[in-house]
LOTIFI-785057 format. One line per 10 residues: number of its first residue (from 1); their letters; for each residue x, y, z of C-alpha. Coordinates in nm, 4 decimals, padded with zeros to 6 digits. Example, Ala and Ser with C-alpha at 12.3 -4.5 7.8 and 13.67 -1.06 7.14 Angstrom:
REM residues 2
1) as) 01.2300:-00.4500:00.7800 ~ 01.3670:-00.1060:00.7140
REM end
This chain:
REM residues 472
1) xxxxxxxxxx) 01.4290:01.5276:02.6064 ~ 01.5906:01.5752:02.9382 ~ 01.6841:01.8824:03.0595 ~ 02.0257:02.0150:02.9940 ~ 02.2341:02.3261:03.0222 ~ 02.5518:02.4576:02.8781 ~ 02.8221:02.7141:02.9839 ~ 02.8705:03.0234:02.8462 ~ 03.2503:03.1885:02.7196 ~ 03.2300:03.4268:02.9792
11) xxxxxxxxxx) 03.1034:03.1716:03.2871 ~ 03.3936:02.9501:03.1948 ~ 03.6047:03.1956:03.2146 ~ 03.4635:03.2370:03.5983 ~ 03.4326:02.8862:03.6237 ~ 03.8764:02.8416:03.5278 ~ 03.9553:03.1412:03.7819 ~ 03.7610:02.9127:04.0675 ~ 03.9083:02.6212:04.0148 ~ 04.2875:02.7088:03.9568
21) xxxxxxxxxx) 04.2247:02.9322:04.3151 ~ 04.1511:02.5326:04.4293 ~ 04.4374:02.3947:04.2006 ~ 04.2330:02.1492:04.0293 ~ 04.2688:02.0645:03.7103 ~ 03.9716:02.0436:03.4629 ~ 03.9487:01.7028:03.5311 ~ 04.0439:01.6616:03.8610 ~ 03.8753:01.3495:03.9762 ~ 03.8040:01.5015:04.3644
31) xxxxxxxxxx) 03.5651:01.7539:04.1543 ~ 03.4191:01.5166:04.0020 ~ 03.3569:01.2857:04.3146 ~ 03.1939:01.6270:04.4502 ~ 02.9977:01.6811:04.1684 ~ 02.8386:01.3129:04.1659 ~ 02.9758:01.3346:03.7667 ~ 03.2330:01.1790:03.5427 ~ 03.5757:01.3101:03.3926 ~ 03.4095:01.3102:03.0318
41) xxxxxxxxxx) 03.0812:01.5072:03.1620 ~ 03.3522:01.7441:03.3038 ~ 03.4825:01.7290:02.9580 ~ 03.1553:01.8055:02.7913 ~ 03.1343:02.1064:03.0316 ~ 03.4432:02.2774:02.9267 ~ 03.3674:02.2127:02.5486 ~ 03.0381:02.4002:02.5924 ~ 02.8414:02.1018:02.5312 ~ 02.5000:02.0156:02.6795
51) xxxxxxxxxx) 02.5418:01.8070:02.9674 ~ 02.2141:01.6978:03.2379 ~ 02.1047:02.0526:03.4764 ~ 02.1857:01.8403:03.7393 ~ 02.5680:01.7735:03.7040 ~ 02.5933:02.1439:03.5812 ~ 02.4453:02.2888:03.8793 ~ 02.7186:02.0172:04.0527 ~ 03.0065:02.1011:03.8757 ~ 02.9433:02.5019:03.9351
61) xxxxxxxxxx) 02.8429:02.4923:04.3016 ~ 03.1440:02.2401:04.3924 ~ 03.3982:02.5582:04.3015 ~ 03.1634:02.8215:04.5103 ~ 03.0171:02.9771:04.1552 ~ 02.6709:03.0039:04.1264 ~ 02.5174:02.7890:03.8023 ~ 02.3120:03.0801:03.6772 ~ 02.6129:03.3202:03.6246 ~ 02.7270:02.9988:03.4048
71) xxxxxxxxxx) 02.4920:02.8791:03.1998 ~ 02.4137:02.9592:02.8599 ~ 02.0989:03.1838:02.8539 ~ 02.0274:03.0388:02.5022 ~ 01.9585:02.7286:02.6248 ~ 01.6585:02.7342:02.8459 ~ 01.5004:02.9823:02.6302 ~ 01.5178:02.7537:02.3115 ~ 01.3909:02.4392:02.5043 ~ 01.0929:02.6265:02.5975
81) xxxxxxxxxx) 01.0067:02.6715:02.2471 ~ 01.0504:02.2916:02.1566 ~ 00.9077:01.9485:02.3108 ~ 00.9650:01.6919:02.5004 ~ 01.1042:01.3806:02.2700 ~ 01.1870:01.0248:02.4077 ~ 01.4821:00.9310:02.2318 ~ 01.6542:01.2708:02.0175 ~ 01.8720:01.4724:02.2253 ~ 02.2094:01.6673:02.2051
91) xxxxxxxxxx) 02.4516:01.3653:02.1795 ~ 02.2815:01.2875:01.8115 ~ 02.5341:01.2163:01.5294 ~ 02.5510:01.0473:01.1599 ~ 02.2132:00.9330:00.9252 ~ 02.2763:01.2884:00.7596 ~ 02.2449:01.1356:00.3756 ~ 01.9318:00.9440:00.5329 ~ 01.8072:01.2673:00.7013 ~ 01.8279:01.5236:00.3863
101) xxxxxxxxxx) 01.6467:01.2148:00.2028 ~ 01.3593:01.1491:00.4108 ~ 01.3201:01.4815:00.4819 ~ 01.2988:01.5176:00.1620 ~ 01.0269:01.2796:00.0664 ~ 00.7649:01.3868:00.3756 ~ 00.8095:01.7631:00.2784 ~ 00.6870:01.6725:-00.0888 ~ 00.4706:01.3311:-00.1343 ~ 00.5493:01.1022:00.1216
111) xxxxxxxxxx) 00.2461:01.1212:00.3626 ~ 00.3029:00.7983:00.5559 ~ 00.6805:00.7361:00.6024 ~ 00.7520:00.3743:00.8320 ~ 01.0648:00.3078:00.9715 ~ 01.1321:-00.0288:01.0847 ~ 01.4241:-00.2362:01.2953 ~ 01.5178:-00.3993:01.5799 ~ 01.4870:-00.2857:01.9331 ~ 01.7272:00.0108:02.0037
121) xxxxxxxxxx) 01.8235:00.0571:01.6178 ~ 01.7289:00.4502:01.6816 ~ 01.4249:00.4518:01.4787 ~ 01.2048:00.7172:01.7899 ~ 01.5453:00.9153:01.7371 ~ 01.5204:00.9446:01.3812 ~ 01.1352:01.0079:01.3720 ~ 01.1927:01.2840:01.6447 ~ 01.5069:01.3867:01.4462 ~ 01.3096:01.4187:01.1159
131) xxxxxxxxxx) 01.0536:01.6439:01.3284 ~ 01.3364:01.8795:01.4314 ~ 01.4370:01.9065:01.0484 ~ 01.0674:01.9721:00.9655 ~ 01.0273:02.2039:01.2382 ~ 01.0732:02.5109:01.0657 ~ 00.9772:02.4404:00.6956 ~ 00.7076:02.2430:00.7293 ~ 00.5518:02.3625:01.0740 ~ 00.6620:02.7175:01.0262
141) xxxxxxxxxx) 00.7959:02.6780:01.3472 ~ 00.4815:02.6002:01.5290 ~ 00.5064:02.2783:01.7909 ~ 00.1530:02.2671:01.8167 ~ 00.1261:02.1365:01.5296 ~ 00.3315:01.8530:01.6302 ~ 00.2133:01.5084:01.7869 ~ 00.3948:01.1643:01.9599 ~ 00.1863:00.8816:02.0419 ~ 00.3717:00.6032:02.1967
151) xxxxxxxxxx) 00.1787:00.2681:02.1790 ~ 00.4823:00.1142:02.4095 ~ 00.2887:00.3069:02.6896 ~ 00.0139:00.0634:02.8757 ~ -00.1202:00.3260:03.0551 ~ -00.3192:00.4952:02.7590 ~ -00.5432:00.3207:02.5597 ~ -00.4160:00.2353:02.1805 ~ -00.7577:00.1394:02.0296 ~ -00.8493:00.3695:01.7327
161) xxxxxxxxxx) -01.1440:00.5500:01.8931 ~ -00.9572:00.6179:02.1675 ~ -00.6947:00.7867:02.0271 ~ -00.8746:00.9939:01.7771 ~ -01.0641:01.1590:02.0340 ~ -00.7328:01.2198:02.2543 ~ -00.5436:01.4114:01.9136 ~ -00.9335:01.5944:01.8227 ~ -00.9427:01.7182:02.1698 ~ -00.5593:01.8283:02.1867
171) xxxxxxxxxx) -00.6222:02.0284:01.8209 ~ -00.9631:02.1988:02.0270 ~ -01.1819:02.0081:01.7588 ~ -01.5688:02.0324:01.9313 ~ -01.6974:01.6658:01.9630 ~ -02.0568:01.5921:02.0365 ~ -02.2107:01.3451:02.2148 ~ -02.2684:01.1561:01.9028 ~ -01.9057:01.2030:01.7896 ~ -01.7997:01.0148:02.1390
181) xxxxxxxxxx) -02.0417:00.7344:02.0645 ~ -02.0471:00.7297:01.6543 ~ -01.6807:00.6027:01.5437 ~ -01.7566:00.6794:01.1739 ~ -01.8176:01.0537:01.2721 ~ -01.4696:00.9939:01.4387 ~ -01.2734:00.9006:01.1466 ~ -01.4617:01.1142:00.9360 ~ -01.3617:01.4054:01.1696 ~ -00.9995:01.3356:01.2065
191) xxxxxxxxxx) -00.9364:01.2679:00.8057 ~ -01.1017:01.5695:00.7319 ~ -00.8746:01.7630:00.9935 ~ -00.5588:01.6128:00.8727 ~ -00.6980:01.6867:00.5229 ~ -00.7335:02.0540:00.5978 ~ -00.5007:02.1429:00.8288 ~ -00.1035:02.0706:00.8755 ~ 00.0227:01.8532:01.1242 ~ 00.3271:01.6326:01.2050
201) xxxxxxxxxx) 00.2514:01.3016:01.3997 ~ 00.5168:01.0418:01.5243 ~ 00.3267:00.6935:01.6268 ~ 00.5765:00.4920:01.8052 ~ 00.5728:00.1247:01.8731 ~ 00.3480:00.0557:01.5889 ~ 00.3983:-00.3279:01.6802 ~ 00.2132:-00.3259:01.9451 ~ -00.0816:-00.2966:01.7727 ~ -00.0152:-00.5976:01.5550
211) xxxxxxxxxx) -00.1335:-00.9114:01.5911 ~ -00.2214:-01.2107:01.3405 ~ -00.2157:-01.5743:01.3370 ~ 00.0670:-01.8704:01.2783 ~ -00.0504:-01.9374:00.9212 ~ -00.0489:-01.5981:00.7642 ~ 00.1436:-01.3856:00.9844 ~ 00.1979:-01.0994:01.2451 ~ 00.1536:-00.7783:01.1174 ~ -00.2268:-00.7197:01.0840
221) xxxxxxxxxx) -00.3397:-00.4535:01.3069 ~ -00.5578:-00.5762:01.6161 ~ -00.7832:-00.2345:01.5408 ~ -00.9582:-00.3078:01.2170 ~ -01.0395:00.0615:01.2424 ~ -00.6921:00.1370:01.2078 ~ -00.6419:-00.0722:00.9002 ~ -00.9533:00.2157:00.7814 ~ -00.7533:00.4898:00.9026 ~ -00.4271:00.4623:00.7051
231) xxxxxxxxxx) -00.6030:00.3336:00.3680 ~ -00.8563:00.6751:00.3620 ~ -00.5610:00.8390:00.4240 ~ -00.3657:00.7866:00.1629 ~ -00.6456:00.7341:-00.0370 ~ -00.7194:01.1222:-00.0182 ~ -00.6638:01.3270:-00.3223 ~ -00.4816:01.5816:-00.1091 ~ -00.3598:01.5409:00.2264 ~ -00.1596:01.8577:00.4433
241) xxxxxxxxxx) -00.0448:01.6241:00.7318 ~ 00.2497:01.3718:00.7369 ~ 00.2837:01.0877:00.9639 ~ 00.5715:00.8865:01.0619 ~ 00.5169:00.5460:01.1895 ~ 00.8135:00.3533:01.4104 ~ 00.7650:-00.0260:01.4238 ~ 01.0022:-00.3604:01.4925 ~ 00.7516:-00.4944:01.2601 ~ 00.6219:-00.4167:00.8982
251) xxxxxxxxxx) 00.2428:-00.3194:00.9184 ~ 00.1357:-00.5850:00.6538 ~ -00.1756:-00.3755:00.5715 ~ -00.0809:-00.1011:00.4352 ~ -00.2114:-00.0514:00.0627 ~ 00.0224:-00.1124:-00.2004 ~ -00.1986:00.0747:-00.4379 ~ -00.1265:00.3697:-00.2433 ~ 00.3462:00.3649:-00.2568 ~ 00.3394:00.7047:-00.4176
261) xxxxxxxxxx) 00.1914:00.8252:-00.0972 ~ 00.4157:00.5995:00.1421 ~ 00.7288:00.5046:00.2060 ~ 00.9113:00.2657:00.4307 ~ 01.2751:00.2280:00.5644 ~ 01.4649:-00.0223:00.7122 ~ 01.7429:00.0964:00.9362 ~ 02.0857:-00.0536:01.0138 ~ 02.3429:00.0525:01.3154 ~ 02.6245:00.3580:01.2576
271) xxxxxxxxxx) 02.9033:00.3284:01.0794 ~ 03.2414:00.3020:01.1718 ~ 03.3032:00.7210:01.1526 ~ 02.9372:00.7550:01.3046 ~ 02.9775:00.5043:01.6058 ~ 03.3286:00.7108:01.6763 ~ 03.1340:01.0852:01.6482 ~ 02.8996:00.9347:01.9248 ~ 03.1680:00.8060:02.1762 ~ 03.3231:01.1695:02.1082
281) xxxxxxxxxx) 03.0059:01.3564:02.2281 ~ 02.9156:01.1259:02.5284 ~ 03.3118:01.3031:02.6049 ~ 03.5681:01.0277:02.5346 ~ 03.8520:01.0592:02.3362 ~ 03.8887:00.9807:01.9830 ~ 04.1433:01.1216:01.8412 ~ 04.3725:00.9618:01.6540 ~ 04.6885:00.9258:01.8623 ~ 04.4522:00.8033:02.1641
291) xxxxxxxxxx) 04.4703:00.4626:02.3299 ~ 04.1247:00.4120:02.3115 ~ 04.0469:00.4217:01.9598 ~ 04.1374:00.0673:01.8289 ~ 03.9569:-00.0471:02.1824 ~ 03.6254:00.1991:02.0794 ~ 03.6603:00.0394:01.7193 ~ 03.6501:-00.3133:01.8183 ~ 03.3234:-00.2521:02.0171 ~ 03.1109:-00.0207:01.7974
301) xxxxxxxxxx) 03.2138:-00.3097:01.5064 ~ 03.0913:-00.6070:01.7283 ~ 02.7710:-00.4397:01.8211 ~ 02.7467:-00.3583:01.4617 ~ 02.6761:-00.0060:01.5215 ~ 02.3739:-00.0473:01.7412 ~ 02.3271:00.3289:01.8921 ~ 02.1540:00.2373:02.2118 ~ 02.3690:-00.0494:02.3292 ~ 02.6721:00.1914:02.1890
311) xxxxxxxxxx) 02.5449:00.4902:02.4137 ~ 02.4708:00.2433:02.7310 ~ 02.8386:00.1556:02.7235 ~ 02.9807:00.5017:02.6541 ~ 02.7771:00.6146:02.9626 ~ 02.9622:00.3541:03.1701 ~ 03.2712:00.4164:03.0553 ~ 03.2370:00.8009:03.1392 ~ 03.1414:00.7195:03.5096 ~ 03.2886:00.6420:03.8021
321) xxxxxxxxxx) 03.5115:00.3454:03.8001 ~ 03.6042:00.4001:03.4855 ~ 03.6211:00.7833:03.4843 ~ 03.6751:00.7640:03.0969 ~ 03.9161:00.5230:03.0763 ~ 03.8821:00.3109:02.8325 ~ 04.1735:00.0999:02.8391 ~ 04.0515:-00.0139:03.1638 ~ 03.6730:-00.1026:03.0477 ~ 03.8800:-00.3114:02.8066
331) xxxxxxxxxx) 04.0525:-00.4633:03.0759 ~ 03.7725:-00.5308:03.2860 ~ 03.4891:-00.6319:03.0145 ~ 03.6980:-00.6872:02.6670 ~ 03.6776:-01.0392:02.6612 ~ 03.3317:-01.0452:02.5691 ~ 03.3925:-00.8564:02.2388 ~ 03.7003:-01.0974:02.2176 ~ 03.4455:-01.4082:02.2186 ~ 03.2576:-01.2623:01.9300
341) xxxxxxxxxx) 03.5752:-01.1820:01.6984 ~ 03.7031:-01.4901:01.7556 ~ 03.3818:-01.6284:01.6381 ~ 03.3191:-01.4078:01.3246 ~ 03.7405:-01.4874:01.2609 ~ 03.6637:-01.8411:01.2904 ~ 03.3598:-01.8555:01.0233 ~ 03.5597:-01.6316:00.7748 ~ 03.9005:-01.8067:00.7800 ~ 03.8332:-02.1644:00.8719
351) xxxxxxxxxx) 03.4843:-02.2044:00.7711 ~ 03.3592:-02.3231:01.1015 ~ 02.9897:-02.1702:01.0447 ~ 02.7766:-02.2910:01.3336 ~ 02.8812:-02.2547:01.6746 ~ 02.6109:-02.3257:01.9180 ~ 02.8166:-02.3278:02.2396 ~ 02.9408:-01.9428:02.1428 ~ 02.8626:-01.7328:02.4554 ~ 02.7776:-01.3903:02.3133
361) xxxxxxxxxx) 02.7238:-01.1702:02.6352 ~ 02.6862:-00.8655:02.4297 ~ 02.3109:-00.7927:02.5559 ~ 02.4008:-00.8226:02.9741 ~ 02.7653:-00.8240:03.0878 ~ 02.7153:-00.5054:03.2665 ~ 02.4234:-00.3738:03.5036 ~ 02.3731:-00.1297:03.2824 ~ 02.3239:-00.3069:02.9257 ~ 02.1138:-00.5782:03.1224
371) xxxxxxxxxx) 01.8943:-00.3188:03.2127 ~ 01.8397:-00.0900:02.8985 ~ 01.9445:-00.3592:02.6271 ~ 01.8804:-00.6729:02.7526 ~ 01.5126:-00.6050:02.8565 ~ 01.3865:-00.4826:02.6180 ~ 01.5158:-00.7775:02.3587 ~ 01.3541:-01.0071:02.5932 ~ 00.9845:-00.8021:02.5311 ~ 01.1048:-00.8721:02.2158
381) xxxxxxxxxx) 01.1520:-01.2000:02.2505 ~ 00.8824:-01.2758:02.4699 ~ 00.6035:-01.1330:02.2550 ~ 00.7305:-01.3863:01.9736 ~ 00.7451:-01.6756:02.1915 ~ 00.3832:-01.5824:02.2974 ~ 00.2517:-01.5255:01.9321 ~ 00.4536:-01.6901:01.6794 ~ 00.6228:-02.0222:01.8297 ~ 00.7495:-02.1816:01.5333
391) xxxxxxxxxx) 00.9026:-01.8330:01.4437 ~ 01.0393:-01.7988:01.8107 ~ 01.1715:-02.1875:01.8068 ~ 01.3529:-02.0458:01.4481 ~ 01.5026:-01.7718:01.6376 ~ 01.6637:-01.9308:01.8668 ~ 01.8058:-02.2519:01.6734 ~ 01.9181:-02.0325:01.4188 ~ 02.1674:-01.8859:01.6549 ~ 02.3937:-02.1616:01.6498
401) xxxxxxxxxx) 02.5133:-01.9541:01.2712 ~ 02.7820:-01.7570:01.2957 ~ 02.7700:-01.5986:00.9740 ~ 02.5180:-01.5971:00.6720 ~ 02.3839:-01.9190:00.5621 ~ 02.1785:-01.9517:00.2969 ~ 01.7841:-01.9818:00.3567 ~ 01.7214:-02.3607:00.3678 ~ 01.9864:-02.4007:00.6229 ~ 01.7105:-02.2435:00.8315
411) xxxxxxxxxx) 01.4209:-02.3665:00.7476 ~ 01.5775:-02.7413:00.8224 ~ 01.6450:-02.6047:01.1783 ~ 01.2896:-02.6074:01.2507 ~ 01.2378:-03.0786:01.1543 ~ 01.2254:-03.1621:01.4909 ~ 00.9024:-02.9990:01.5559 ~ 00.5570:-03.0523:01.4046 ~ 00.5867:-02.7907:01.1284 ~ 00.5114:-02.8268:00.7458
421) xxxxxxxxxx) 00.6931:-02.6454:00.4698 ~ 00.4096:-02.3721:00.4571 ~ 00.4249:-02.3172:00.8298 ~ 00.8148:-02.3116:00.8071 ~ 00.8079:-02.0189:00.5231 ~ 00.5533:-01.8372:00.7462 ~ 00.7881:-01.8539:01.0570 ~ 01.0983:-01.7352:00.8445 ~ 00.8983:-01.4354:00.6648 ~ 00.7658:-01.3813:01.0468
431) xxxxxxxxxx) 01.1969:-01.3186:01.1750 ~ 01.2281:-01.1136:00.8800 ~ 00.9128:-00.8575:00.9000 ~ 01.0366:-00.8258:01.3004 ~ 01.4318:-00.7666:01.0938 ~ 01.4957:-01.0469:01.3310 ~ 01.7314:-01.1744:01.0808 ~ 01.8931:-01.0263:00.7859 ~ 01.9613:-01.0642:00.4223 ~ 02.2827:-01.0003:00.3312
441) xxxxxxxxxx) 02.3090:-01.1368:-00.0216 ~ 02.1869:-01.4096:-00.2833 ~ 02.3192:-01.7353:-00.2983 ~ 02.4212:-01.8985:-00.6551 ~ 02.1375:-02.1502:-00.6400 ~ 01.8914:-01.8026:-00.5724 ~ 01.8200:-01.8178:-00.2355 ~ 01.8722:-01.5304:-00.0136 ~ 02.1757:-01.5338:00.2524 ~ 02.0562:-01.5050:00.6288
451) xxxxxxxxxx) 02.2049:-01.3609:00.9389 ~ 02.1482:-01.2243:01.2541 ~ 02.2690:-00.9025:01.4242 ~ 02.5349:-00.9876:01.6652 ~ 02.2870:-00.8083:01.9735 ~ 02.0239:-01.0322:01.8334 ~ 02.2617:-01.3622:01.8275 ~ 02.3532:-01.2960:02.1872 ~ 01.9686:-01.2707:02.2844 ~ 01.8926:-01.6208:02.0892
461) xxxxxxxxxx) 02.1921:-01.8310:02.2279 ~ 02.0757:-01.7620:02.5654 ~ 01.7588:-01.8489:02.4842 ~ 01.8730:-02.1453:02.2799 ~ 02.0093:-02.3008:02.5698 ~ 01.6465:-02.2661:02.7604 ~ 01.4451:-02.4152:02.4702 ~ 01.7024:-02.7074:02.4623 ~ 01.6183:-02.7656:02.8777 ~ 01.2791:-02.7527:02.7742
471) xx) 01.2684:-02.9968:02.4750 ~ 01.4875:-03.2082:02.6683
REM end
């Protein structure tokens, strides 16, 4: 979690005698050009909100008051009694029915919970989220207890062995020299510590550790030690530790014999009232007599909810050019979200279903989402093309649908290549274990309705367009 800092009642109150002395307003945009911040940061400031140290210290030095007469003591002193997370921080809003659930679930039998969607869906968020609910109850308020792995980091190892001796060395377990060359001793020794003792891990990434083969599948784990692992796990007539898994695929191995013990959850972008809470915190205005609602509505419902790519483009509104202007973004950038209505308007009133020459930008028509959305669909995309061709090929023809179709309108997508029926199932199940495409519904004949996510669509048109210059 980055480091942040909020003001106190009383260092406003310092802060608003400075800056009237200047006659500035709370806003005023030379402050904020001093500052190296935005209006809605400045925004965030006065509402007592958690905003980055560094535009704090800014905003307080840039009226002559010193930042530490400012801030909130409470602050630093509860962030030094927490950890470091990758995703959760202060601008968190909505999944609360989703939250009390699973919360529910890992504090009683749920010792392996999975939660699975596409790139950016806020699945680390949620894990790190559920570990803040858990904190307390379940830890009794004891971090150490508490461990992240992230297998989307190449400079660690992700093999089994490997990690079991990094987690038995962080919980001071002794190893031998036998343990370090005897992996049965290893997973002996860590089942029997999570057996015994409590502790909450978060594995993220989860996929990258998969692998498998075009005819069965893609979610095998690469480790068969691993597959070991999670079955004597479960397998364990009592267990004190809880792990949560994050993964853009479902881990195909996972014992079935074991569901009272696991669970898994799919998860979809905000709603509506959610996506509107999270433009709110990042400091832009929401209220309902504001210009920019119907403009903030219009993109949260075209990216579908998505929390990153909705975060990405609240940050750019709230900085310089923009300032917090929203109208302007519009002005500048709303003709992208106007391509996709116009294609969603088209499917639903005139039936015009496929439309391979839509150009979805949604993923890259700004620095910013090219750099924080866009890339990391295209690992997403990349790692299919690399292991699962006939499921990438799928991918990208079945762009050219606008809306849900039903199932065998996909798999006929994929006659122009050398692929049987069998290999043709195994590429569609592939899309949907990566939630690469969803079902929405069951058609008459009892086939299941398919669509993608309008983030995803934009991703697979582009990439359309390349497989066509390559088949041509």
């Amino acid at each position: 979690m980055a480091v942040t800092l909020k003001a106190s009642k009383e260092g406003l109150q310092k802060v608003d005698i400075a800056r009237k002395k200047k006659g500035w307003t709370k806003t005023e945009r030379a402050w904020c050009g001093l500052a190296i911040t935005s209006r809605a940061t400045l925004k965030r400031f006065w509402g007592s909100h958690p905003i980055e140290r560094d535009a704090f210290i800014g905003i307080c030095e840039n009226v002559g008051i010193n930042w530490e007469e400012v801030v909130d003591e409470t602050t630093t002193s509860s962030q030094n009694s927490t950890v470091e997370f990758f995703a959760y921080d202060d601008a968190w809003v909505g999944r609360e029915d989703l939250i009390a659930e699973l919360t529910t679930k890992v504090k009683e039998s749920c010792r392996l919970l999975i939660l699975v969607g596409i790139s950016g869906i806020g699945k680390t968020a949620l894990a790190e989220k559920l570990a803040v609910e858990l904190h307390q109850e379940f830890l009794q308020g004891d971090w150490s207890k508490f461990r992240q792995e992230n297998f989307d980091n190449d400079g660690e190892s992700r093999d089994f062995r490997s990690v079991a001796i990094r987690w038995l060395q962080k919980w001071g377990e002794s190893l031998t020299q036998d343990d370090y060359k005897n992996v049965e001793r290893l997973l002996y020794k860590l089942l029997n510590r999570l057996r015994q003792h409590r502790y909450l891990i978060i594995i993220d990434s989860l996929e990258n550790i998969l692998v498998g083969n075009e005819d069965e599948g893609w979610s095998d784990f690469q480790d068969e030690l691993w597959v070991r692992f999670f079955e004597q796990f479960l397998a364990s007539p009592e267990c004190q530790s809880r792990i949560i898994l994050t993964s853009q695929d479902f881990p195909g191995q996972i014992p079935e014999r074991y569901q009272n013990f696991w669970v898994s959850q799919a998860l979809s972008g905000l709603r509506e009232s959610e996506q509107l809470q999270l433009f709110g915190k990042t400091g832009l205005e929401v209220e309902e007599n504001s210009p920019n609602l119907r403009y903030l509505q219009r993109i949260g419902n075209a990216y579908e909810g998505h929390p990153l790519a909705l975060r990405v483009i609240a940050g750019e509104v709230g900085s310089q050019p923009f300032n917090g202007n929203v109208v302007a973004y519009w002005k500048k950038y709303g003709n992208e979200i106007e391509e996709v209505e116009k294609a969603i308007e088209e499917a639903k009133t005139k039936g015009i279903t496929a439309g391979a020459d839509d150009k979805f930008q949604l993923d890259r028509y700004t620095r910013q989402l090219r750099k924080r959305v866009r890339r990391r669909l295209d690992k997403t995309f990349s790692r299919l093309q690399k292991e699962a061709i006939n499921a990438y090929r799928l991918i990208c023809v079945g762009a050219i649908y606008r809306c849900e179709v039903q199932e065998s309108f996909w798999l006929k997508l994929l006659k122009n290549w050398p692929c049987d029926e069998e290999k043709q199932e195994v590429a569609l199940q592939t899309l949907r274990d990566r939630f690469l495409v969803e079902v929405v519904g069951v058609y008459e004949t009892g086939e299941f309705l398919l669509r993608q996510h309008n983030l995803i669509r934009s991703v697979s048109l582009e990439h359309l367009k390349k497989l066509d210059e390559e088949d041509g």
